[in-house]
SEZANU-128126 format. One line per 2 residues: their letters; for each residue x, y, z of N, C-alpha, C. Coordinates in steps of 0.05 Angstrom, whole numbers, plus 5000, padded with zeros to 4 digits. Layout:
BEGIN
a = X/Y/Z/X/Y/Z/X/Y/Z; ...;
END
This chain:
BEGIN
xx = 4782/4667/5087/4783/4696/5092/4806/4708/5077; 4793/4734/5065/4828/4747/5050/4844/4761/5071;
xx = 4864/4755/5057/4892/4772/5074/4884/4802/5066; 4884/4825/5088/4901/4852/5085/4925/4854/5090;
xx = 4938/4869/5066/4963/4869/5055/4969/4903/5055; 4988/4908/5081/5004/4933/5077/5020/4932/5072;
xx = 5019/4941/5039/5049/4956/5031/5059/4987/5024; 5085/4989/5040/5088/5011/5046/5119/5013/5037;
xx = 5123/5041/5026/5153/5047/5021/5167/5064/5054; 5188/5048/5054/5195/5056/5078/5226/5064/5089;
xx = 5233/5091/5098/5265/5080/5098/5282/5067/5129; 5296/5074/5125/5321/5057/5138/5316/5061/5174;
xx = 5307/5085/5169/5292/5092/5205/5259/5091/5216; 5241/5085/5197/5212/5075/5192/5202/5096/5185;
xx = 5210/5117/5168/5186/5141/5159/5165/5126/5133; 5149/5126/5132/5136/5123/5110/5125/5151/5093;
xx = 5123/5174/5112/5122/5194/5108/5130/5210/5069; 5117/5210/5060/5137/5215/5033/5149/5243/5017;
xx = 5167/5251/5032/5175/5281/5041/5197/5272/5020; 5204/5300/5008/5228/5301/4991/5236/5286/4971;
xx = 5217/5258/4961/5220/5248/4940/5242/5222/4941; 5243/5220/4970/5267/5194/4987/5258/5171/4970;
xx = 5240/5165/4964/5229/5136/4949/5234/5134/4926; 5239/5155/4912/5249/5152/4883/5282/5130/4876;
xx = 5271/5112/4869/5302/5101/4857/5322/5117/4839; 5339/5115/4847/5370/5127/4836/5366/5119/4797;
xx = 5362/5152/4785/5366/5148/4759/5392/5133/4746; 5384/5121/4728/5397/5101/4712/5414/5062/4733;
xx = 5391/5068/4751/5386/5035/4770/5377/5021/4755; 5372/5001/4750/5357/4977/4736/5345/4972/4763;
xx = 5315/4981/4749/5298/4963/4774/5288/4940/4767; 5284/4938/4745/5270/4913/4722/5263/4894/4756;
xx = 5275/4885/4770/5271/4866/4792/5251/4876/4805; 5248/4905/4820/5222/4923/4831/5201/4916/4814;
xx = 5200/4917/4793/5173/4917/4776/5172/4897/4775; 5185/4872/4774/5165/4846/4768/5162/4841/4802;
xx = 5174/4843/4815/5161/4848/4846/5135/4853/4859; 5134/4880/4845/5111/4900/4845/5092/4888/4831;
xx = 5103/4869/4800/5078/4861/4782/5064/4830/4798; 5080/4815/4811/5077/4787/4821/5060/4805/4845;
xx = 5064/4820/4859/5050/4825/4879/5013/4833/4877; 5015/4851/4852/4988/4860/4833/4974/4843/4830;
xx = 4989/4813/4823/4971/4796/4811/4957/4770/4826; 4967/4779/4849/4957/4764/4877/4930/4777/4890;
xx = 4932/4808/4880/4910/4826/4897/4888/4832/4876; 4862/4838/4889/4835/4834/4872/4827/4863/4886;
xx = 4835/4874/4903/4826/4895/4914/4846/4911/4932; 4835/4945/4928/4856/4961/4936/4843/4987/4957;
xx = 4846/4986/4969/4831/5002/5002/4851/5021/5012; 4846/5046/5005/4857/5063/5003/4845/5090/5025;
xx = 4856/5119/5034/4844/5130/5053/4838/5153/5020; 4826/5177/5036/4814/5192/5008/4832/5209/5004;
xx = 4856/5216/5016/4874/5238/5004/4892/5227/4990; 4893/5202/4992/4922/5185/4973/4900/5177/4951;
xx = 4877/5167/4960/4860/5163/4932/4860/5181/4911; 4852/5201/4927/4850/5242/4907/4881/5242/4898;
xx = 4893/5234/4905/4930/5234/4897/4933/5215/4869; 4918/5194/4872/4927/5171/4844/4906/5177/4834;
xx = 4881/5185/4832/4859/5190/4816/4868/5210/4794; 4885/5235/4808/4890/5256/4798/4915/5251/4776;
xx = 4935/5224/4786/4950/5223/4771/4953/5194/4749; 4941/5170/4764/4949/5147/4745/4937/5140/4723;
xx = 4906/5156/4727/4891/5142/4708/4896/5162/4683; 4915/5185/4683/4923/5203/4667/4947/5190/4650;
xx = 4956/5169/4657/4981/5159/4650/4980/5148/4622; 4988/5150/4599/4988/5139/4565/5015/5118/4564;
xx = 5032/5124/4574/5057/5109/4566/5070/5097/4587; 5055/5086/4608/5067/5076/4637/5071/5046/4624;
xx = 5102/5031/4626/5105/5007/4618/5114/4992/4646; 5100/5005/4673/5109/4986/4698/5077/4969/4697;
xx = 5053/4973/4681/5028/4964/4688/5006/4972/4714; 5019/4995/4722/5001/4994/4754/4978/5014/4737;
xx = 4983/5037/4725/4960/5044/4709/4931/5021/4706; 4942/5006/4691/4916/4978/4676/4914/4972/4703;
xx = 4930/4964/4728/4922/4949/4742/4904/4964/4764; 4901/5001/4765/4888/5007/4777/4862/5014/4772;
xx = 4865/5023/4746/4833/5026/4730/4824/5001/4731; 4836/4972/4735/4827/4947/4733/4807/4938/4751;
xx = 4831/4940/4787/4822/4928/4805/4801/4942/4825; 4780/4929/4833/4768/4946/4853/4780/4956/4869;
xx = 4771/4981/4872/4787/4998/4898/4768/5008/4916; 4774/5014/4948/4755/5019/4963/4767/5042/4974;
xx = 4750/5072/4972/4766/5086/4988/4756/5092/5019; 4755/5102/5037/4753/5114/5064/4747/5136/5065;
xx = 4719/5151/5068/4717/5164/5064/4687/5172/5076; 4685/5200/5102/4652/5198/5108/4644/5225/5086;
xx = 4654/5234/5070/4645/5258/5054/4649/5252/5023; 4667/5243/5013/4662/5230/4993/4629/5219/4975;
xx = 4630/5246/4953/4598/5226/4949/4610/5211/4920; 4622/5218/4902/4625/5213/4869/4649/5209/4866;
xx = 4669/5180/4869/4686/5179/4870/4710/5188/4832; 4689/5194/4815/4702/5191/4790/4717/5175/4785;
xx = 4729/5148/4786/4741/5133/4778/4733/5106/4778; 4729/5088/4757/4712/5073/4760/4718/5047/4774;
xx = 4700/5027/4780/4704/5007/4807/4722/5018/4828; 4697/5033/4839/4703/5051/4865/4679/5057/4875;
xx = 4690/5042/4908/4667/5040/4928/4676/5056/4945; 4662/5078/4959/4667/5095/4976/4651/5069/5007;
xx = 4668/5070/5029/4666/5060/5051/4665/5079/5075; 4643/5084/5087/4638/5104/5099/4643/5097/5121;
xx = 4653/5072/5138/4664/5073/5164/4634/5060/5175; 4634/5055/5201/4661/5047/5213/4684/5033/5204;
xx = 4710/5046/5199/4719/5028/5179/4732/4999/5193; 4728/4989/5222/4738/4964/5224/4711/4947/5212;
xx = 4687/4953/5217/4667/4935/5202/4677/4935/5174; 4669/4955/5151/4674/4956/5130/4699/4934/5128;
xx = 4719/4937/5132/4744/4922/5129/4739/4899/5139; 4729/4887/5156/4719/4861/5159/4707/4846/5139;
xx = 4671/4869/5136/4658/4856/5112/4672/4848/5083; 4698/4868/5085/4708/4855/5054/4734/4838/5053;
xx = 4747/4829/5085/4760/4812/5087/4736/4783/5082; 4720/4781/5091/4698/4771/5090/4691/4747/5061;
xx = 4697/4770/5049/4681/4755/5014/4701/4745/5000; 4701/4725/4984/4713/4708/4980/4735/4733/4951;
xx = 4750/4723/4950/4767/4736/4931/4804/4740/4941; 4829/4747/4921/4847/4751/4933/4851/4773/4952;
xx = 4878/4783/4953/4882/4793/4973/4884/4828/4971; 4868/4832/4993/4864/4865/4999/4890/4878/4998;
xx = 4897/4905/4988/4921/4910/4986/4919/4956/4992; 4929/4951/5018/4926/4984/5017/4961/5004/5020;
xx = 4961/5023/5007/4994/5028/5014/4986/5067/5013; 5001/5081/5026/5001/5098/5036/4978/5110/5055;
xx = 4967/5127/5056/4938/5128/5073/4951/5125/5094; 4971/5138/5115/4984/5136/5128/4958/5133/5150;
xx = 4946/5156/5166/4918/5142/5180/4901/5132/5175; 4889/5124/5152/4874/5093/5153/4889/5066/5165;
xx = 4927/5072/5157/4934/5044/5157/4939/5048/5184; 4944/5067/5196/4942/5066/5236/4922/5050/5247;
xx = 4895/5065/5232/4877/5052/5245/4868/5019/5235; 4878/5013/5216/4875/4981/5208/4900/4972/5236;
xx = 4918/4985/5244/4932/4966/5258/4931/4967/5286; 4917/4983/5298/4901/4991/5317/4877/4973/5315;
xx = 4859/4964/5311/4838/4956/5298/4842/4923/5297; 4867/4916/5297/4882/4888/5289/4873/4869/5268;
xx = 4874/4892/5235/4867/4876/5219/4894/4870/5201; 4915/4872/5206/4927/4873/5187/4943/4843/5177;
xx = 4948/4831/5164/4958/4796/5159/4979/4800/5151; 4988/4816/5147/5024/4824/5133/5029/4846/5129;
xx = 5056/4848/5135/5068/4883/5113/5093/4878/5094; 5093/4885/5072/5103/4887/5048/5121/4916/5052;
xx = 5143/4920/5064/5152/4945/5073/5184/4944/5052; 5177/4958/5029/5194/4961/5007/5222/4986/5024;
xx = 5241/4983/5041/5255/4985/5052/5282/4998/5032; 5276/5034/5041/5299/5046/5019/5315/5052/5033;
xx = 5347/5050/5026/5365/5060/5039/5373/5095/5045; 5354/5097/5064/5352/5125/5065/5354/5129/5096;
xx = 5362/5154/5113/5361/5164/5133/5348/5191/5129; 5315/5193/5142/5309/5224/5138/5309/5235/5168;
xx = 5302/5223/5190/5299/5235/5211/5278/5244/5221; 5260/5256/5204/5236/5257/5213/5217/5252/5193;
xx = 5185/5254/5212/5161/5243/5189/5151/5225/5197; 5127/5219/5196/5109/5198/5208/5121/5170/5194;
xx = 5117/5160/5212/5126/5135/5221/5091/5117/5209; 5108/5084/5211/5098/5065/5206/5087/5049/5231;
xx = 5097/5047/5256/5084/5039/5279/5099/5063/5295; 5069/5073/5303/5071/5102/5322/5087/5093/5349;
xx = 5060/5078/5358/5056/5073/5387/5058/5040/5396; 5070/5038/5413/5062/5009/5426/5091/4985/5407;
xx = 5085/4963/5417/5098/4945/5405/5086/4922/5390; 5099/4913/5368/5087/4893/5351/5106/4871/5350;
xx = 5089/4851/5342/5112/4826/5341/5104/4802/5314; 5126/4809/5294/5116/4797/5270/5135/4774/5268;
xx = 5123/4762/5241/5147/4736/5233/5157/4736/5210; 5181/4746/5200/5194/4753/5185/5186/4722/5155;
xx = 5180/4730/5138/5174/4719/5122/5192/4709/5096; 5201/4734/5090/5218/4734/5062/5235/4762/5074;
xx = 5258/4759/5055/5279/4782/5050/5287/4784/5023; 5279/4808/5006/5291/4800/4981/5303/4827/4973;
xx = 5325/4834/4973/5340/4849/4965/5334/4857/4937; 5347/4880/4926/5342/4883/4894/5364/4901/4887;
xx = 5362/4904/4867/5394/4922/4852/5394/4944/4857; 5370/4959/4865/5367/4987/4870/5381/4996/4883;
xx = 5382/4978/4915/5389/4972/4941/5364/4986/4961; 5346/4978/4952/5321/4970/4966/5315/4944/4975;
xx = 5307/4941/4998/5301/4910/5004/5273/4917/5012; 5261/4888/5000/5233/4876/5008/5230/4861/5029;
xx = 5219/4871/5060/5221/4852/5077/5191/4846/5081; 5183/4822/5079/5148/4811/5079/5156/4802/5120;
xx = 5139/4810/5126/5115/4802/5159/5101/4796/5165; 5091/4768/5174/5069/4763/5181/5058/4780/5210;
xx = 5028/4780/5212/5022/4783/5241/5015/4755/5252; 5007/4731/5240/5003/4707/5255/5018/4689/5248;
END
């Protein structure tokens, strides 16, 4: 069965929320470490499950991209992507499956089929309801040193209990903390 993989940019108090541009790394940082991060992580995932307003967000912007040298461009026009969506008819972008819900079936059936690992990041209510739902096998929570105070959050309600996997710091002063749920 494939892993679903949430990764999410996140700061120091759990907003994932992306207000004010908090996620942007500090000009003139060497992230060179983020990007091969980000690239080792790409090349584990075969598919990308996304909700439709963050889809309509990268549709509108990545596949527009000529001179992107981080690779997520190639790697999104590449990889199948699945968006969430009951109105959605013509997704314009190609290998793109509109999933009309229920989305814990849908997300089952494609944990289901043999391939790497599912990978969804922003879609702030889809990824509620994958964790409500209890599909999620990890979070990849790219951890910026930020305090905003407000803004939707990454676990609303209730308590979770993960197993700390990896910690990997980077020069930015962003840390990568990986979670299992089992």
């Amino acid at each position: 069965m494939r892993d679903l993989i949430v990764t999410q940019n996140i700061t120091l108090d759990g907003v994932i929320e992306a207000t004010d541009g908090w996620f942007d790394p500090a000009d003139g940082v060497d992230s060179s470490d983020l990007i091969e991060e980000i690239t080792r992580q790409r090349e584990a995932a075969d598919a990308f499950l996304v909700g439709r307003q963050t889809f309509e967000d990268m549709r509108g912007f990545w596949p527009l991209q000529t001179d992107d040298q981080t690779g997520i461009t190639d790697y999104l026009n590449a990889v199948s992507k699945y968006v969430v969506s009951s109105t959605l008819q013509d997704p314009q972008w190609q290998h793109t499956s509109v999933l009309r819900g229920p989305v814990r079936d849908d997300v089952r059936k494609l944990k289901e089929q043999p391939g790497k690992d599912i990978v969804t990041t922003g879609s702030i209510r889809l990824v509620h309801e994958l964790i409500a739902a209890d599909l999620v096998d990890e979070y990849r929570l790219f951890v910026y040193p930020t305090v905003v105070g407000k803004g939707r959050r990454l676990f609303e309600d209730g308590a979770a209990r993960l197993k700390l996997v990896q910690t990997l710091p980077l020069r930015s002063g962003i840390v990568l903390l990986r979670y299992r749920t089992n």
